[in-house]
N, C-alpha and C positions, 0 to 999 in steps of 0.2 A: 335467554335467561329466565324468562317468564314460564316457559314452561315447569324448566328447572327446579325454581321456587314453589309453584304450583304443588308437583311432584310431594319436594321435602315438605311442605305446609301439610299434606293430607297426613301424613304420619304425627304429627304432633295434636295432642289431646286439645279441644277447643278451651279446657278450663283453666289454660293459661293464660295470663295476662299478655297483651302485643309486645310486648317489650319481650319476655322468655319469647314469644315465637320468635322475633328478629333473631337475637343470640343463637336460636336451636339453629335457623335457618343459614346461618353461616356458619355455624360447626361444622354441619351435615355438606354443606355444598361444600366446604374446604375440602372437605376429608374425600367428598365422590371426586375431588377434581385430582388427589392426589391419587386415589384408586384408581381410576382413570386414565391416567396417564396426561393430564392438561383438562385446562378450561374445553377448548374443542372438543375434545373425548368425551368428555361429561355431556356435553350438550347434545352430541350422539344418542348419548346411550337414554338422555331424557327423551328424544325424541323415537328413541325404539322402545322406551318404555308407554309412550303415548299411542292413541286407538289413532290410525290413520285415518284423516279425515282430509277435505280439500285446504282449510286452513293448515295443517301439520305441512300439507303434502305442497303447495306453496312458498311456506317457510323454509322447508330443505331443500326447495329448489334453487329457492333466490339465494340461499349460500352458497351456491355449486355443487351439493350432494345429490344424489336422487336412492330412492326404496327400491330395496328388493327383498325378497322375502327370505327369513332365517328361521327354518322350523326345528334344527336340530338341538338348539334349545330352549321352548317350547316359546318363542318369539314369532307372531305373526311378520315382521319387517324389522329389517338391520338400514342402515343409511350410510352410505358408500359416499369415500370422496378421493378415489384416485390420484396419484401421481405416477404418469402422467398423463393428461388425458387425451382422450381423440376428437379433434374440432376437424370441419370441413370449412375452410375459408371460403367466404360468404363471395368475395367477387371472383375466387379463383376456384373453385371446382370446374372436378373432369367428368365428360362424358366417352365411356368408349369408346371405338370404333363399331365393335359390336353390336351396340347399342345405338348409335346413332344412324346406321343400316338400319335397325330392325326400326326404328322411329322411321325412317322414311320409306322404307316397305308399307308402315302401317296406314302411311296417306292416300297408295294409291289401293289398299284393300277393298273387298265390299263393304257394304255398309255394317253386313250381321255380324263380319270377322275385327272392322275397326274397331281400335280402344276409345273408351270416351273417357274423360278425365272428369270427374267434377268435386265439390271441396261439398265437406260439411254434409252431406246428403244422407248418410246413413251412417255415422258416428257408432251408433250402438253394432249393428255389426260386423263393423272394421275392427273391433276391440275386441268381438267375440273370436271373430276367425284368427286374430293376433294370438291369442289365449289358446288356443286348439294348438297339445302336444305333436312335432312330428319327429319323422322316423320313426326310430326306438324307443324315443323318450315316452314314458307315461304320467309325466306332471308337467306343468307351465309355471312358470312367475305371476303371469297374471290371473293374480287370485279373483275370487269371485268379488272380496271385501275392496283389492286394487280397481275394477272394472265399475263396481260403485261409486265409487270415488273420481274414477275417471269420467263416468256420466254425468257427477252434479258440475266438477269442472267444465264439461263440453256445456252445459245449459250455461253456464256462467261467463262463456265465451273467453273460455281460455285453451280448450284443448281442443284439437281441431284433425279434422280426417282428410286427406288426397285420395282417391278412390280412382279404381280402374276397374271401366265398365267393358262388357264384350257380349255383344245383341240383348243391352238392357241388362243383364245377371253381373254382381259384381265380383270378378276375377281376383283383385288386387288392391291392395294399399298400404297406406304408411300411416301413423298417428303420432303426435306428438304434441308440446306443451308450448304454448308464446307466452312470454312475459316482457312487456314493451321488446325491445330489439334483442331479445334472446328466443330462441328458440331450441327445443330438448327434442332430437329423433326420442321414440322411445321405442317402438315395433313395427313391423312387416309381415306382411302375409301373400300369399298368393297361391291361384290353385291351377295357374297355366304360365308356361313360360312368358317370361320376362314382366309380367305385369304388376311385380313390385319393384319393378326396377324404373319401369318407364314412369309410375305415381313419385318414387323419389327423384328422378329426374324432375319434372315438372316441381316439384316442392323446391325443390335446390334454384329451380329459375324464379319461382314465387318470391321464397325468401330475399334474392336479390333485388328484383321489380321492388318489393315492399321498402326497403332499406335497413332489413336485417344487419344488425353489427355480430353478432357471435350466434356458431350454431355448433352446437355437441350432438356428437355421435359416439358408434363404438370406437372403438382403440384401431390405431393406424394398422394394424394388421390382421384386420377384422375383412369384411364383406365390405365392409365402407370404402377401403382403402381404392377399390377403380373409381371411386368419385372422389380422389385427391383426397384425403382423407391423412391428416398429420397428428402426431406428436406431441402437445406441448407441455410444460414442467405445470402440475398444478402453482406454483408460484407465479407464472407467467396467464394462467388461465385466470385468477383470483382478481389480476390485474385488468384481464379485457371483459370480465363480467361488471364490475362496476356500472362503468358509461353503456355496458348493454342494456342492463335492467331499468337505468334512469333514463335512454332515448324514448322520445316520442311516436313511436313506430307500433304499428298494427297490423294483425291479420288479416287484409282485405279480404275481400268476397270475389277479387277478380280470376279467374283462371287465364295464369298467361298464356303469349303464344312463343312456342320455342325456335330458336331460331337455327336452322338446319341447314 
């Protein structure tokens, strides 16, 4: 709502008394909720009217929304809030078969061919190589202004990297946002097989070890879905984000060990 207001306030002349501002400011926000389509619509569309920054970008998380970018009309970031969404249950994800082979291949490798795993190490180029179009595509989501914003989060130790290294050079990873027991996948990258699989892997045991209550991903029938990757009605999602955002729970600095 504060935003909201914000918004309507800047359109009204200062030379009004506070009292005309109150009345304008509830005209105005009547009228966008009824344009709109609802109080939530409006607070959308304030919030895609707002410059993304890490407070915007915090606020539409902790409501279950997350940014993506809408340029078609001339909108830096629209804010999405699915029904219904795609979670990975935090004590009940899957690992391959595929994958848990190629994790125990990797232990008895050499040393130059092993994966290393480590958290936090290089944030800023985990987001870049996430940002680099593939295939055919020739643009990304992650804009230059996203990747800003992503970086003062990562100093302010909210956003955080799983990295996968191979003879030192980093391969692979995953980045994504903690908010006390929530956790947001957001991207992947990798430039040799499997090595954003095996940094989500490793995230997916983290998350558990730390005692992550809710973790969003894509849509069950996405990439996500060989890591058990469900379904559920954003009314049910709405409901397990509460107790996620208000547990006591943090992103260690530990990198687990998986158990194979």
């Amino acid at each position: 709502m504060g935003i909201l207001r914000k918004i309507v306030s800047s359109v009204i002349p200062r030379k009004y008394k506070h009292s005309s501002i109150r009345l304008f400011q509830k005209v105005l926000h009547s009228g966008l909720i009824r344009l709109s389509g609802g109080e939530e619509e409006a607070l959308f569309w304030a919030y895609a009217q707002a410059k993304l920054t890490p407070y915007t970008m915090v606020q539409g998380l902790l409501q279950g929304t997350f940014p993506m970018p809408k340029v078609d009309d001339n909108r830096t970031f629209t804010w999405f809030d699915p029904d219904p969404r795609g979670i990975i249950p935090i004590a009940d994800f899957k690992i391959r078969n595929d994958l848990l082979r190629c994790l125990k291949k990797d232990r008895v490798q050499d040393a130059d061919k092993r994966f290393e795993i480590r958290l936090n190490s290089n944030f800023e180029q985990t987001i870049i190589n996430c940002s680099k179009p593939r295939g055919e595509k020739t643009t990304t989501w992650i804009t230059p202004e996203y990747i800003k914003v992503m970086l003062e989060l990562h100093e302010m130790g909210i956003a955080h990297s799983v990295e996968t290294y191979q003879d030192g050079k980093l391969v692979g990873g995953v980045l994504g946002v903690s908010l006390n027991g929530y956790f947001i996948t957001l991207s992947l990258f990798r430039t040799i097989d499997n090595a954003s699989k095996v940094a989500f892997c490793y995230l997916l045991t983290k998350l558990k070890e730390d005692g992550f209550k809710l973790h969003i991903s894509g849509a069950a029938d996405s990439w996500f879905t060989q890591f058990g990757s469900v379904n559920i009605s954003k009314a049910d999602f709405k409901k397990e984000l509460i107790p996620a955002i208000t547990a006591p729970v943090t992103f260690s600095s530990r990198i687990p060990e998986l158990a194979l």
